[in-house]
N, C-alpha and C positions, 0 to 999 in steps of 0.2 A: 359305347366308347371302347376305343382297341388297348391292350394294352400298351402297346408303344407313345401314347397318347396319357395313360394312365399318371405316367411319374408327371408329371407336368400339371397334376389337378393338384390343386391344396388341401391338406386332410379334410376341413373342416369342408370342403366341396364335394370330395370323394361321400363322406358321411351325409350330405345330403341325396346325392343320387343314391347310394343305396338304401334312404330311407323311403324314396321317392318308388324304386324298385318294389323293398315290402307294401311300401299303400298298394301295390295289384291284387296281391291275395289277402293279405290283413290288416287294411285300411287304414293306415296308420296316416299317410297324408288322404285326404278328402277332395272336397269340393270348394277351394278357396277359389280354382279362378271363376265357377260356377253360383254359387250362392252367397258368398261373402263379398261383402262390402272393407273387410276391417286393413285398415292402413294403420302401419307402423307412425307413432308419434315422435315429437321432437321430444317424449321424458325420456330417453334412457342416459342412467347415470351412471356411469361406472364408477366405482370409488373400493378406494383398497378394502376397507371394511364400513359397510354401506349398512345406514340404519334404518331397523326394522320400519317398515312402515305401520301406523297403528291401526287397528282394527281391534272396532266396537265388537266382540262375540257375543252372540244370541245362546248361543246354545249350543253342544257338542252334538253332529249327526252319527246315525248308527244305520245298518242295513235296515229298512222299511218304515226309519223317519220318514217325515214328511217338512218339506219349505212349502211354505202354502199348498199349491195342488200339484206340486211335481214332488214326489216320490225316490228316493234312493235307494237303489239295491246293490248286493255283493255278483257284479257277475262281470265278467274279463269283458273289458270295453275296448277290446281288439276287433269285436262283435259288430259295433256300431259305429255309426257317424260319431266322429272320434271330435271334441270342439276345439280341443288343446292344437292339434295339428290345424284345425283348418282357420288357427287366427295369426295371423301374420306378423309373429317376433322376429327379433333378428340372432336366431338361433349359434351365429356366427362372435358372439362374442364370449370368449373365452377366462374373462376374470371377470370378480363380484360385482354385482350392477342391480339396480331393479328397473324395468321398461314397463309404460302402460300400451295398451292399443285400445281404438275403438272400432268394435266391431258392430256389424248389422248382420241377421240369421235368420231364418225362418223358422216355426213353430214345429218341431219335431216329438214324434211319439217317443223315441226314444234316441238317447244321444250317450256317449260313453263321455266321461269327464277324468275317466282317470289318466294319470301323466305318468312318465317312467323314464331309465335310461336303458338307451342303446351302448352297449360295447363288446369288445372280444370275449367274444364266449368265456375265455381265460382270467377274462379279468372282472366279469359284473360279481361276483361274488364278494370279491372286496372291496371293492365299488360298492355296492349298495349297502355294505355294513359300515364302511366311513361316512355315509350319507345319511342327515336325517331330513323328513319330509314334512312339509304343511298344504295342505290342501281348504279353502274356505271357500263358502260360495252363499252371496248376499249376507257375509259377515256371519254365518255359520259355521264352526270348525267341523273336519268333516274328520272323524275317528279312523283315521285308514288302517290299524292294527284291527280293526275291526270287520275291513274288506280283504281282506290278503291281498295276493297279488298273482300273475301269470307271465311265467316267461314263454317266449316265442323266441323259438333255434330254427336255424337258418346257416346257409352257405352262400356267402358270399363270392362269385367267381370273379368278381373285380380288383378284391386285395386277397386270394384264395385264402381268406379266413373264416372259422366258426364264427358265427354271428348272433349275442344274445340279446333282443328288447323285453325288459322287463315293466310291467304297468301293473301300477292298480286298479285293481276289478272294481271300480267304482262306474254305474251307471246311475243314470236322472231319467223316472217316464215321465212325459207328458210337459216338455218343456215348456214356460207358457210364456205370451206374449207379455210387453213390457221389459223393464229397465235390471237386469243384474250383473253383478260384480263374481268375478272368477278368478280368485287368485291363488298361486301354489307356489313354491318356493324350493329348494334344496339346498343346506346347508351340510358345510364339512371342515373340519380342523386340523385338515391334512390336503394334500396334493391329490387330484385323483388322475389318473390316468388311464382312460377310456382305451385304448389303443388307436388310438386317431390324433389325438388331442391330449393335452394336460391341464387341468381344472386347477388356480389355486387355490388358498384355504381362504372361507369366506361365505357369502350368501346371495344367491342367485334369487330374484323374483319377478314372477310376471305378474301381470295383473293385467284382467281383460276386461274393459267396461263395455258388457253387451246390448245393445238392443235386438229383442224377437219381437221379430213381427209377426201380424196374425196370417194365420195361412186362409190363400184365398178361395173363397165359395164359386166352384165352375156349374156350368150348365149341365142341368142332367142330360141322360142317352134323350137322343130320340130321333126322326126321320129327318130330320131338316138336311138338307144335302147343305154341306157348307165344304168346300174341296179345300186341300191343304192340310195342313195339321194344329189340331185344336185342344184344348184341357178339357178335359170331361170329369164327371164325376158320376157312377153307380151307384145309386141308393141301394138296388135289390144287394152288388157286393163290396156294398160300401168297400169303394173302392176309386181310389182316381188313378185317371189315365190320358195318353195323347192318342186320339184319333186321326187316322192321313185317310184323306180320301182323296184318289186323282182326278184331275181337274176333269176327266174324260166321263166320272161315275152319275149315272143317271141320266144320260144324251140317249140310252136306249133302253128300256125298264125290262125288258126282256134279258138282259148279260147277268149274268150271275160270277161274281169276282171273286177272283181267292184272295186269301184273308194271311197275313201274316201276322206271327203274336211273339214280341222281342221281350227277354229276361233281360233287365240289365246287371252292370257287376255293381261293384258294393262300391264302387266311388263315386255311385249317383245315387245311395239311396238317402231317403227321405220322404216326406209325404207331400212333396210339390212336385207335379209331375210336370212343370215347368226346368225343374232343372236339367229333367233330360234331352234339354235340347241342345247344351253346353256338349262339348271337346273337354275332353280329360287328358293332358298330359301328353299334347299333341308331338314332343318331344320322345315318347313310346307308339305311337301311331295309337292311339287308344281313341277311335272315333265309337261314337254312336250310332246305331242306325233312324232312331230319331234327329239326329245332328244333321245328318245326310238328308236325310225328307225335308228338312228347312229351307232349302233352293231346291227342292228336286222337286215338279208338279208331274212326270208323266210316267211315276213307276204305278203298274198296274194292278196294283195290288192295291187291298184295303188294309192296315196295317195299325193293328193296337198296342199300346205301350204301355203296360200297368207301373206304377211306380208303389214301390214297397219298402219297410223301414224295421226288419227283423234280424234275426243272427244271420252267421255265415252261412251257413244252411235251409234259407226260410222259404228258397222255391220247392225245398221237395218237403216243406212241412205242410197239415194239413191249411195252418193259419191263412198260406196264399194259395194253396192249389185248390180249393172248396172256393174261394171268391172270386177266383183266374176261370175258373168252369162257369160259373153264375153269369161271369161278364160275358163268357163265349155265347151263353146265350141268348142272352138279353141282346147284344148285338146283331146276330143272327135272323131275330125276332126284327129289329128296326132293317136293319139294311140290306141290301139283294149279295150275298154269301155266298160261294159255291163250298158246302158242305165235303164236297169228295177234294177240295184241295185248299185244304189249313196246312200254315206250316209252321216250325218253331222252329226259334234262333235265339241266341244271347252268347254272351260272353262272359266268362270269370267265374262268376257266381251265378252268371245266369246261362253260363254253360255247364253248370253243372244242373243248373233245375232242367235243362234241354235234355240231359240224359236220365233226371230221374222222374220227370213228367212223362218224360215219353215211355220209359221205363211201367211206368205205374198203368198207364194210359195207351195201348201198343194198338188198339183199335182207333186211335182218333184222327191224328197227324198223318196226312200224305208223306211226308219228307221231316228231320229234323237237321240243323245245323248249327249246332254248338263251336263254339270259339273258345279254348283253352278251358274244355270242361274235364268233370273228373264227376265221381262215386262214392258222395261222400269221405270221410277221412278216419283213420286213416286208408289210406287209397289203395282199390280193392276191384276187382271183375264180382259183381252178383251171380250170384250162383241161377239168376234168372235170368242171364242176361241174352238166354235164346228170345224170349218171350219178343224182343226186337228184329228177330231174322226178316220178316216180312215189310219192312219199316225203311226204306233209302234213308243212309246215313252220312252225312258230310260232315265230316271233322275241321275243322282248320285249328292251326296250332303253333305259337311264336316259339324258334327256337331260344330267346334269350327269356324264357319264363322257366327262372330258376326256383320257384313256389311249387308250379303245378310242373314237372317235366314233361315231356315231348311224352315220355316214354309211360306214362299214366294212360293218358287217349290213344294212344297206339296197342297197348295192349287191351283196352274195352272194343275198339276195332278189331284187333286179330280175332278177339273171343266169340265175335260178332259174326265175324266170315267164317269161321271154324267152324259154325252150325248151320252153314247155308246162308246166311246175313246178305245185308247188300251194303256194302259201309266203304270207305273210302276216306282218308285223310292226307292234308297237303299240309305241312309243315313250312311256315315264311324263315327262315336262316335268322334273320338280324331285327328281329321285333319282338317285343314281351308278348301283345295280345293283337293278332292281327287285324284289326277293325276295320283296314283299310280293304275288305273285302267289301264292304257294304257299299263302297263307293263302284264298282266295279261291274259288268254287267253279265258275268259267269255265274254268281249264286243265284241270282233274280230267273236266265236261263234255266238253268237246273231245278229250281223249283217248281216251273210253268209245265216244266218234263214231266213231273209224278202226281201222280192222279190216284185216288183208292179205285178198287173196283165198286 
């Protein structure tokens, strides 16, 4: 959006695109138009001072209670498929009300539940000191004096302001299927004024009636040529994933086909590797390269898609890069592979596991091609980062990703060339995370170029 265009949004508009902006690197908005079912109901009540709804309490939660088989811990749910964000209020109302919604979700390993507010850097200070909070889930109070909480600073270049979202570090492992209730609340006895907006005095509540479903049991690996793209699941690393095979694979049993292996970013994670067929945010170009294989039969590559459900950082942990390895070869073992040309791509977060896999691993990959990746945080050249000179490197890089700057992957590039490297980066002007490379037949090109010896 330009600024000349800018004065003409409504605050409380303005405050959703830039919240839309943070879900790119800290996943604050998710995957509603992708796995949620949940539509906004006909309860929302506004009412000048609106009463408490009642709730039967079980019991006060604390870090490493347990609601039946799901588990509560104290860690920044900035981290995770966030549920608050991906259930669909109508955020836009600005005096004391309480709204219900009904949502439908899939069974995830781990989901963040804590809730917060966004405001002027200048202002959440007293903001959240006028504010008290409730959080219950299945009519459990959940002690969030208990959880702390984490702020996330930021620059805004939309209203060029400091930008604080603060949340509580409340996450849930092992959500399970069936019926629960998620309700939080913010109450205050004064005016608050976010810098966007002016809150009056009174009690804000949501209440989210969910259903998770069970997540679905796919087909194991194995040789059956079935062309197109499919859900699989690794038992050797226990792991699920979408398979592409083009329509062309097995017409001659003699080809040996390169293999491409996609990180995705953290607005697709979860344990359905179903979701990764969804468009995120098509309003930021934020495509998938599994999104793109869903009409596309004659890219000639075989093409794995693992889906994963860990922190911001979990492709360069050991958790997914020991099961990411196991799949490579388990696959290799079932399907005709040309071993000299593997190649690695992802975006966001999974541009960053493209530089720290490859990083890690500078013998394996023919080529890598990260999408708005980076080196860990804070953001930093490895003092290893020759170990990649031998390694063709394609950057791509959104200039309106105001999270990750341009100028992050450009210097892992320069550091790169500076030792002899082969690296190369193309910056798109007017997009957060360029995705819309995937659709396009220059990286596909490039890749079919580099060969190991």
């Amino acid at each position: 959006m330009s600024a000349k265009n800018k004065a003409f949004v409504p605050s409380h508009v303005q405050k959703k695109i830039i919240m839309k902006k943070l879900a790119i690197f800290t996943f604050i908005v998710l995957l509603a138009a992708l796995l949620t079912a949940c539509k906004k109901q006909a309860q929302i009540s506004p009412t000048t001072a609106p009463t408490r709804t009642p709730i039967s309490v079980k019991g006060v939660m604390r870090p490493g209670d347990k609601i039946g088989e799901m588990t509560l811990e104290s860690e920044a749910s900035f981290h995770y498929y966030r549920l608050i964000d991906a259930i669909d209020f109508d955020w836009t109302i600005m005096e004391p009300h309480s709204q219900t919604v009904e949502c439908t979700l899939p069974e995830l390993s781990v989901v963040g539940v804590g809730f917060g507010q966004p405001a002027y850097k200048t202002k959440i200070e007293s903001n959240w000191e006028a504010m008290s909070w409730e959080l219950y889930i299945d009519d459990y109070q959940i002690a969030l004096d208990q959880f702390g909480w984490e702020d996330l600073n930021f620059f805004d270049p939309e209203s060029a302001t400091e930008v604080t979202y603060r949340s509580w570090n409340v996450i849930l492992k092992n959500l399970s299927a069936g019926r629960h209730i998620i309700r939080f609340s913010f109450s205050t006895e004064v005016s608050i004024d976010d810098g966007w907006d002016i809150y009056p005095p009174g009690r804000y509540e949501y209440i989210a009636n969910l259903t998770v479903t069970e997540k679905p049991i796919y087909p194991t690996v194995s040789s059956v040529v079935n062309p197109g793209q499919h859900a699989l699941t690794s038992q050797k690393a226990n792991l699920d994933f979408l398979l592409y095979l083009p329509e062309a694979y097995g017409t001659d049993l003699e080809t040996k086909w390169p293999l491409i292996v996609y990180l995705h970013d953290a607005e697709w994670r979860g344990t359905d590797p179903d979701i990764l067929r969804g468009e995120f945010n098509p309003e930021y170009m934020i495509v998938s390269l599994p999104k793109v294989l869903e009409t596309r039969k004659d890219l000639p590559f075989i093409v794995i898609s693992p889906v994963g459900n860990g922190g911001w950082q979990f492709w360069s942990t050991d958790e997914m890069i020991t099961p990411l390895f196991t799949l490579l070869e388990e696959i290799q073992s079932f399907y005709s592979v040309d071993p000299k040309r593997i190649y690695l791509t992802g975006s966001g977060m999974g541009g960053n596991g493209v530089w720290a896999i490859g990083l890690r691993h500078p013998d394996y990959f023919a080529a890598l091609a990260p999408l708005d990746g980076y080196l860990g945080y804070p953001f930093a050249v490895p003092e290893n980062i020759c170990d990649l000179k031998d390694v063709p490197v394609w950057a791509f890089h959104g200039g309106n990703d105001f999270m990750i700057p341009v100028e992050v992957e450009q210097e892992l590039v320069d550091s790169l060339n500076a030792c002899g490297g082969n690296a190369q980066i193309t910056v798109e002007p007017d997009v957060v995370i360029p995705g819309e490379i995937y659709t396009q037949p220059e990286l596909y090109e490039w890749f079919l170029s580099q060969s190991k010896e």
